[in-house]
N, C-alpha and C positions, 0 to 999 in steps of 0.2 A: 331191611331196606337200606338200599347203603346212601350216602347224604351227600347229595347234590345242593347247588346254589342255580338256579334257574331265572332268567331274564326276561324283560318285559311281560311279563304275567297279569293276565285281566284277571280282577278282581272279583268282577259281578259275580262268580258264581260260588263264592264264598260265602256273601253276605245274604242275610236274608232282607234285606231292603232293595236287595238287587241293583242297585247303585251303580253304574258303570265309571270304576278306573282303577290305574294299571299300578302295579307292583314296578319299579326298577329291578329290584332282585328278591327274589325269595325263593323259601326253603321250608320241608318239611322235617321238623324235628322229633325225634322216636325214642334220646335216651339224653344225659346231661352230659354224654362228650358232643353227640350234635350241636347240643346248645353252644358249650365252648368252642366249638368249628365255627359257628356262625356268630358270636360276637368275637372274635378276633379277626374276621372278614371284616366289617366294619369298621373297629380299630381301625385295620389297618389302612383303610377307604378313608376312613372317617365317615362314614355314613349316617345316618339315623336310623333308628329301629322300633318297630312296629308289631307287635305279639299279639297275634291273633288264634283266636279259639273257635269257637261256632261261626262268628258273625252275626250273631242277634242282636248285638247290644252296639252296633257302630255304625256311624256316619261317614262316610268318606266323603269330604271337600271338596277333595283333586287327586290326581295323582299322587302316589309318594316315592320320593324321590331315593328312598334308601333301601332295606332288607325288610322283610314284611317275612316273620316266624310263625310260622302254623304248629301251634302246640301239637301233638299225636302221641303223647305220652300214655300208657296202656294198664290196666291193670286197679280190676279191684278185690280185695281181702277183710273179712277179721282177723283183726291180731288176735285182740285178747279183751276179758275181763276187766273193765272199767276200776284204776287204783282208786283207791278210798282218797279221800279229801279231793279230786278232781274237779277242775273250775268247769262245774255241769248242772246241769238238772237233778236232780235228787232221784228222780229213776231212774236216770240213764245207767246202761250195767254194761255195756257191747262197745268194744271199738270200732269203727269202717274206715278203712283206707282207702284214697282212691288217687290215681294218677290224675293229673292235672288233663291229660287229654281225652279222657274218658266222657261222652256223654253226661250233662248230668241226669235225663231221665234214665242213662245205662243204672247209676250208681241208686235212685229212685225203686227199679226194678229189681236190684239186686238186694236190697233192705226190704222190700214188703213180699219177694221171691221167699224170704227166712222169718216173716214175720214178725218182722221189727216195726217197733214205734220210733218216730220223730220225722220222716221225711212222707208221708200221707200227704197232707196238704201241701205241698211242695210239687205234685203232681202235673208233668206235662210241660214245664219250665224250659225252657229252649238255652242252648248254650251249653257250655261243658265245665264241669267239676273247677277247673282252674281261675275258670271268671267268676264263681259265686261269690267267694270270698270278696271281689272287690267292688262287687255291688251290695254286700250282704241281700241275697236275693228272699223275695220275700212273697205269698201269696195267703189269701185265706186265713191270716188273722197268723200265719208261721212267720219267721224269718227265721234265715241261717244259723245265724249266732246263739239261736236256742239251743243248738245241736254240737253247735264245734267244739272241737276241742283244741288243734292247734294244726301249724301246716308250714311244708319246707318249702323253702326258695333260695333263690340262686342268683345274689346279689352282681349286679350286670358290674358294676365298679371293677370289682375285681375276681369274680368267679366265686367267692367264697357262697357255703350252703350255709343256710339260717334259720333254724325253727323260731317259729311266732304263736305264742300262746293268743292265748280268748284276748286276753286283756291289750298284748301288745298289737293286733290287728285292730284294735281304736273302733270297733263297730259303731253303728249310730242306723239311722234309716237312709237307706239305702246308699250306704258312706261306707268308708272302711279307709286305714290307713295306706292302702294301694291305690285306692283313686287317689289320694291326694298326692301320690310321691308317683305317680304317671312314670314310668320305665326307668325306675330304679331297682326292681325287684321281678325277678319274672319266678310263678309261684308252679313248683313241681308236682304235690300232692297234696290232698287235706285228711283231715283225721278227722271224724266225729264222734258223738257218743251217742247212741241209740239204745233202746229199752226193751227187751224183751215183752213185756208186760207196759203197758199204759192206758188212758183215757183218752177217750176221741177226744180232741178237741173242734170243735161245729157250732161256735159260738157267732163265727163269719154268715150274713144273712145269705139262706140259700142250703146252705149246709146240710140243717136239722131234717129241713122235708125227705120225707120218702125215709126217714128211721123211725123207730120209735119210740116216744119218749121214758116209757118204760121199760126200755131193754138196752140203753145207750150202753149198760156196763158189758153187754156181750157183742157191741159192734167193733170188730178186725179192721186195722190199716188199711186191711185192701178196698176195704167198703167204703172207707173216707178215700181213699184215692179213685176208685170208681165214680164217687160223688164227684169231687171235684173235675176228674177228667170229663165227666159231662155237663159242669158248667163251663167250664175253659170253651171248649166244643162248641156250644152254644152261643159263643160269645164272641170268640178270635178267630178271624182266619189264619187259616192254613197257610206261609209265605212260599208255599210250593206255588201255590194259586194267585195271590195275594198278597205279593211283597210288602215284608211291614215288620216291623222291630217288637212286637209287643205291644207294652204303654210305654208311650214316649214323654211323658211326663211326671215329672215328679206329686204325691199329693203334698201339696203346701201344709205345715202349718204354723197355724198362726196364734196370737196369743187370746185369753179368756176373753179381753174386751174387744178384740176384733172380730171373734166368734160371734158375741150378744150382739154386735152392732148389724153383722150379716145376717144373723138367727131374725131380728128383729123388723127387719127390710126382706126376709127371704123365708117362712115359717116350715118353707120345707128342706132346710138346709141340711145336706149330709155331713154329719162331724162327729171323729171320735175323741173321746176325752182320752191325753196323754198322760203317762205315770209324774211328769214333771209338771200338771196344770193350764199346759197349752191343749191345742186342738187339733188334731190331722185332718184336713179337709178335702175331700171324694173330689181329684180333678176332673172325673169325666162327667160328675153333677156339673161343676163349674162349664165347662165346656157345652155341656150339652143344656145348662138353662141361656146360656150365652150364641143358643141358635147355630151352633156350629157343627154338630152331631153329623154324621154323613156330608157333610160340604168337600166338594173337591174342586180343586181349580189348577186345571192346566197338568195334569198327569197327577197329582198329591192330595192326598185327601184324606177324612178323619172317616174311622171305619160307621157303617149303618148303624150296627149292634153294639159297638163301643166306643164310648164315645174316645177315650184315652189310644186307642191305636190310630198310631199314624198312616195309612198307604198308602206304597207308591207303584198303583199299576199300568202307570206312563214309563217306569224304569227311568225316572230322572234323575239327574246330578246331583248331587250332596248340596251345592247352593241354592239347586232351587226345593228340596228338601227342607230345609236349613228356613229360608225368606218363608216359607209356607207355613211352619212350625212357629217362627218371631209373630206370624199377625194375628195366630190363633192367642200367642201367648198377649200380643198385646192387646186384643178384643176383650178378653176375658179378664185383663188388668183393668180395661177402662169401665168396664159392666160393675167390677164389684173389689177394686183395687188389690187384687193379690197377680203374683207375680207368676206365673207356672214356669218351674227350672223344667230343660230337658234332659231325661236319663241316658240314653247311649251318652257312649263314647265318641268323641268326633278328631277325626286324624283329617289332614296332619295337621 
């Protein structure tokens, strides 16, 4: 494909929030001299820039006024044999490479295709290999960061390429040192470490049904990913149908005493206990004891079946998006005082 810079470009059909507005310039990128073509466009502009992947995980505002990069970087592999002392799981054995623009259910398929453990419960996840990292994306009791191992990027400052180990990506829940440093790094590929041989893990409620409990030592990946793809199913719409970002919400949490004070006023409270002693708290319980569950108003609304997905099948603007998203957040503050952060990305 040879690399064009193309103007005035609507957006909507990128996003899965269906969002309508418009690109000033953009460009599809295929290899890392594209990339270099297109931030020295900007330089030279002085423009702003916007690196976009799937579109699951973003809010558009408004317009953007600068170069809007559509990741399309290609390509997945095993290397090799997992080195000894590797900042990994103790049974990870297998490497996986995957270009930044590849699907992440391509690189999902391509690991339970060969029978590999670690991306099962990751099943059905929207978005592509390059954004995971900067959400540490996470479903069914997995996150990312169990699996990786490290990944290049291509620091916008000055074009230079940079591997990022486990540790120096700053993972956290649903954090990563690329959220926080927003277009300073645009990331090419990820590495992870996968396992020939492992354990279901089905500990997430829902999971266990329909296996059985004496034979979990002979349940295959595929079978947890089957499971899982028929609760996702179940539960998310389709944004073919149903424009909608996933969960738009982060689950809070919060610490031991504010758990027993909610546990105490609420006896049905969803909370996991965290390795640090706080608590992760189920935003679509919050949401949905807070009467908001299915509520829509004026094109935006919180999905039937879950309460955490936002849609929007009025196809309306990023603010009114945005204003619809703050009341749910502030309802559910004033009901039981926690704060719900939103997960997308919101440009510009």
């Amino acid at each position: 494909m040879t690399f064009c810079i193309s103007e005035n470009i609507d957006l909507q059909r990128f996003l899965t929030l269906a969002i309508p507005a418009k690109a000033r310039f953009f460009c599809v990128v295929t290899c890392i001299d594209d990339i270099r073509q297109a931030l020295e466009f900007t330089r030279a502009r002085n423009l702003p820039l916007m690196v976009l992947g799937g579109g699951s995980n973003v809010v558009m505002r408004s317009d953007f006024a600068g170069l809007v990069m559509q990741i399309a970087l290609r390509g997945i592999d095993v290397q090799a044999e997992v080195k000894e002392g590797a900042e990994i799981a103790a049974d990870a054995n297998v490497y996986v490479a995957a270009a930044a623009g590849e699907s992440w259910q391509a690189l999902v398929d391509f690991s339970l295709a060969r029978g590999l453990w670690g991306l099962e419960n990751l099943n059905l996840i929207p978005g592509t290999v390059g954004a995971a990292p900067i959400q540490n994306i996470g479903a069914y009791g997995v996150e990312l960061d169990q699996v990786f191992y490290d990944l290049q990027a291509l620091r916008v400052s000055d074009g230079e390429l940079v591997v990022f180990s486990k540790s120096a990506c700053e993972f956290s829940y649903r954090d990563s040192f690329f959220k926080r440093s927003k277009g300073e790094y645009i990331i090419l590929s990820v590495r992870l470490c996968l396992a020939s041989h492992g354990v279901a893990k089905l500990a997430y409620p829902g999971l266990l049904d329909n296996f059985d409990p004496s034979g979990l030592d002979q349940v295959l990946p595929m079978a947890v990913a089957d499971r899982v793809a028929k609760l996702r199913r179940a539960k998310l719409p389709d944004p073919a149908v149903i424009p909608n970002a996933g969960s738009f919400f982060h689950n809070p949490i919060v610490d031991a005493k504010q758990e027993a004070r909610l546990r105490a006023e609420h006896a049905d409270l969803v909370s996991y206990l965290q390795a640090d002693g706080r608590y992760k708290l189920a935003a679509a319980w919050l949401i949905d004891r807070a009467g908001l569950k299915g509520k829509v108003s004026e094109g935006v609304g919180m999905h039937a079946h879950q309460a955490l997905v936002l849609i929007n099948p009025g196809r309306c603007d990023g603010n009114q998006v945005l204003n619809f998203a703050h009341r749910i957040a502030d309802q559910v503050e004033a009901m039981f005082g926690v704060r719900l952060v939103i997960e997308p990305q919101i440009y510009p």
